[in-house]
N, C-alpha and C positions, 0 to 999 in steps of 0.2 A: 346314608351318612358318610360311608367311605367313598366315596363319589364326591362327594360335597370338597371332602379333603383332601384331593388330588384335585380337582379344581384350584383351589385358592392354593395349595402349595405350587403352582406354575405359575399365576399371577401374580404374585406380590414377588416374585425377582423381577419381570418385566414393570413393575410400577420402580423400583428400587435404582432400576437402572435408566428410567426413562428421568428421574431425578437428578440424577447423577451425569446425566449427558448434560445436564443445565447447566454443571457450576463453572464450567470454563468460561461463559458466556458471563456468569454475577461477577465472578471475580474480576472485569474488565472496568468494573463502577457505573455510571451513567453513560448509555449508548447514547450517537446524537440520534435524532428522530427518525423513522425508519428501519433504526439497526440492530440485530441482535436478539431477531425474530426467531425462537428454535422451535414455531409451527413452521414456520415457513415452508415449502417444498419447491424445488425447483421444478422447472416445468422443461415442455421437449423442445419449447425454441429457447430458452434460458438455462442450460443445464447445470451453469457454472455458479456456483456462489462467488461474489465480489465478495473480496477482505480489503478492510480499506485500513492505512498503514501509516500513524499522525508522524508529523515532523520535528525537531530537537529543541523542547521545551515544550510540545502542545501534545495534548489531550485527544482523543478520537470529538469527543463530544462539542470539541470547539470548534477544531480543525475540517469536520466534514457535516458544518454545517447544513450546507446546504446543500452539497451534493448526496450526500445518503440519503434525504426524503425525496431528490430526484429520479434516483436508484430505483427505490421501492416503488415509488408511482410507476415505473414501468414494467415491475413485476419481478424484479433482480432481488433473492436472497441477498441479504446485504448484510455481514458481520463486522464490527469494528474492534481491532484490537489495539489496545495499550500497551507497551515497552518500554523497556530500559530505567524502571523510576531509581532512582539516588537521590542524596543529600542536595545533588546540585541542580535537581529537577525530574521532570516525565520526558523518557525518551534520549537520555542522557550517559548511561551504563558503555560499557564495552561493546561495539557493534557488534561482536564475532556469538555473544552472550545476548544480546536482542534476537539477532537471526536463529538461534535457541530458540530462543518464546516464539519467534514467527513459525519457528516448522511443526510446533505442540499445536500452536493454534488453526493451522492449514489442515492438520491429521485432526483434528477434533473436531471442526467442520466437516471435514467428506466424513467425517464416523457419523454425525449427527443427522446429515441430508444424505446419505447415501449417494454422494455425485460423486464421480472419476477425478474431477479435475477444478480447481478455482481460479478465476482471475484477482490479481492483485493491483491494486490501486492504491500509492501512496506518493505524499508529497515532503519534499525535500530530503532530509536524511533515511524518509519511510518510502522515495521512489529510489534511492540506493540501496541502503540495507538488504533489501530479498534479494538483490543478486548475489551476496552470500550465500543467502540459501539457497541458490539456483547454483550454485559453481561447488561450492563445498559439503552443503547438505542434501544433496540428493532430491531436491525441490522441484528440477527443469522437469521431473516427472511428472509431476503433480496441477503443475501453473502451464496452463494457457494462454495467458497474458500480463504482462507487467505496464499499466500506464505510470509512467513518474508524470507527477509534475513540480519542474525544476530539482531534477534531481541534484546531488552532491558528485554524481559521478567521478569526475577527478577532481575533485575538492575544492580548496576555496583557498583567493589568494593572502588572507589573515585571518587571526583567531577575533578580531575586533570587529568582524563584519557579521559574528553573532550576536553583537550588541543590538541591532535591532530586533533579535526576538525575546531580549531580557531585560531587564536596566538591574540586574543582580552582578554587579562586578564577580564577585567572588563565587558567583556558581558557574560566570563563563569559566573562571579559570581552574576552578575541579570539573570543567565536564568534560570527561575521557570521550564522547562522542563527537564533541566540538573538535580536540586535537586528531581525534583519527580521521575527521574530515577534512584537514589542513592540505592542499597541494606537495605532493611529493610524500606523503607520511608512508611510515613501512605497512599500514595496513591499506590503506587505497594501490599502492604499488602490487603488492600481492592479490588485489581484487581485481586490479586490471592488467594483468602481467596472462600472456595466450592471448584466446580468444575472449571477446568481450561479451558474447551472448553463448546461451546455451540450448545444446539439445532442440526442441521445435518451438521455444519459448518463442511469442512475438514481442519488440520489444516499442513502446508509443513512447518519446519522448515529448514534454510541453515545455516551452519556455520563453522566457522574455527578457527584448534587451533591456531591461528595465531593473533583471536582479540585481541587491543591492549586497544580498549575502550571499548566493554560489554567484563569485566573481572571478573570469569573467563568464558572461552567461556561456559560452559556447562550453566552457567545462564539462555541463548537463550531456550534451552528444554523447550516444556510442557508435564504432566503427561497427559496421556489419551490413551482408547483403540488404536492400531495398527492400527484396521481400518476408523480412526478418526484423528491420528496425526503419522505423518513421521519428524521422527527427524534426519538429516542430517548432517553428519561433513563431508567437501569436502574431508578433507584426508584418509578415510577411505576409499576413491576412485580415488582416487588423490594421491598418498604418498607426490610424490615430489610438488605439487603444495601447495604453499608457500602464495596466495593470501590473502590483510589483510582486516581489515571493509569497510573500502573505496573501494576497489579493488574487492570485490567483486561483484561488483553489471555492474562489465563491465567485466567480466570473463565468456567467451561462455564456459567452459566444466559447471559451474553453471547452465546456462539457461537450460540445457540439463534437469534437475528438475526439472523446471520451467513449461516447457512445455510438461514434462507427467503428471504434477499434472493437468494442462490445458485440457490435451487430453483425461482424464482417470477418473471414477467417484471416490471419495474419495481421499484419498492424494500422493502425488508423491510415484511411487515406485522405490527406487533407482537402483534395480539389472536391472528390465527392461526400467528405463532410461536410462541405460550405452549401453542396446544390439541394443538402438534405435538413439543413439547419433554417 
């Protein structure tokens, strides 16, 4: 009988806490498909969980549509997280206060799969944002890889050119995320003041001449060795393909960069992207 009860007194803290590894994952809302698997286990050619990182006004579950079921058909733990909600939308808050939630959510994943390290995938304010927590919070540890695509990198040349991810006048003009993403703002000047990559971080930039909101496209760039950052314009691969900030984040000849930065150590290489896509 005392046997029995030193049994169950060791088990039911590990049920307790197997609970509880969950709730960073509920608290996100509706994952898109594929995401937010906490059976998941990474494997020995995939060690990395993908976090993937929505853009200023979107939702993980809209925004990575269609690439997170891409993810996981290949066998990539795939997590999706939510940030910055406000009065004036999802992904809208303080960026220095997102990159907060991004680094609880980085640590809660390697808690959950026991991996060393994750790749980060996000688009537009969510492929700038984690360079804060690569520069400031102690992240370049952690991350592997950063794909943006179309990032906000040095911002954007008006606040009106958020108008196409909204038609809410009044939440462009309370979203503190829109104005920090403005050209010249004190918090992009501070994000990119030094060096612009960190640590062994790889950095995949995607982009198109085609943005109509980080204007103009070339903003997305960062400076840094070849073997540290790949800066991508789809047309230079692409002529005819026409796909715009939105669009791009559900455009399979894109993923095709995606997932040789994924497959390959340092950052996408675009010529043998094409010969593998």
């Amino acid at each position: 009988m005392f046997s029995l009860f030193i049994v169950f007194f060791f088990i039911v803290p590990n049920l307790s806490s197997a609970e509880s590894d969950e709730d960073f994952l509920l608290e996100q809302g509706t994952p898109p498909p594929g995401a937010n698997d906490s059976s998941c286990e990474p494997t020995a050619d995939k060690p990395n969980p993908v976090i993937l990182v929505p853009g200023t006004f979107e939702r993980s579950a809209q925004n990575w549509l269609e690439l997170s079921p891409a993810l996981a058909s290949k066998g990539y733990c795939v997590y999706a997280l939510n940030y910055g909600l406000t009065h004036a939308g999802a992904s809208t808050g303080p960026i220095e206060e997102s990159a907060q939630e991004l680094k609880s959510f980085v640590e809660n994943v390697l808690q959950l799969t026991g991996a060393d390290q994750v790749d980060i995938i996000g688009h537009s304010q969510g492929g700038m944002m984690p360079r804060y927590y690569l520069k400031f919070l102690g992240g370049d540890k952690y991350v592997d890889n950063l794909i943006a695509f179309v990032p906000s990198n040095h911002g954007t040349n008006g606040l009106f050119n958020f108008e196409r991810l909204t038609t809410d006048l009044a939440d462009l003009t309370s979203c503190i995320a829109c104005q920090q993403q403005l050209t010249g703002s004190e918090f992009l000047e501070n994000l990119n003041s030094g060096e612009e990559t960190q640590g062994s971080v790889s950095y995949t930039v995607l982009t198109t001449e085609t943005d109509q909101v980080v204007v103009p496209y070339t903003s997305a760039f960062l400076e840094g060795p070849k073997k540290q950052v790949s800066n991508i314009t789809i047309q230079d691969y692409y002529p005819l393909n026409l796909i715009g900030h939105q669009g791009i984040v559900y455009d399979p000849f894109s993923f095709a960069f995606v997932f040789d930065a994924l497959t390959y150590d340092g950052p996408a290489d675009a010529e043998r992207a094409l010969m593998m896509h």
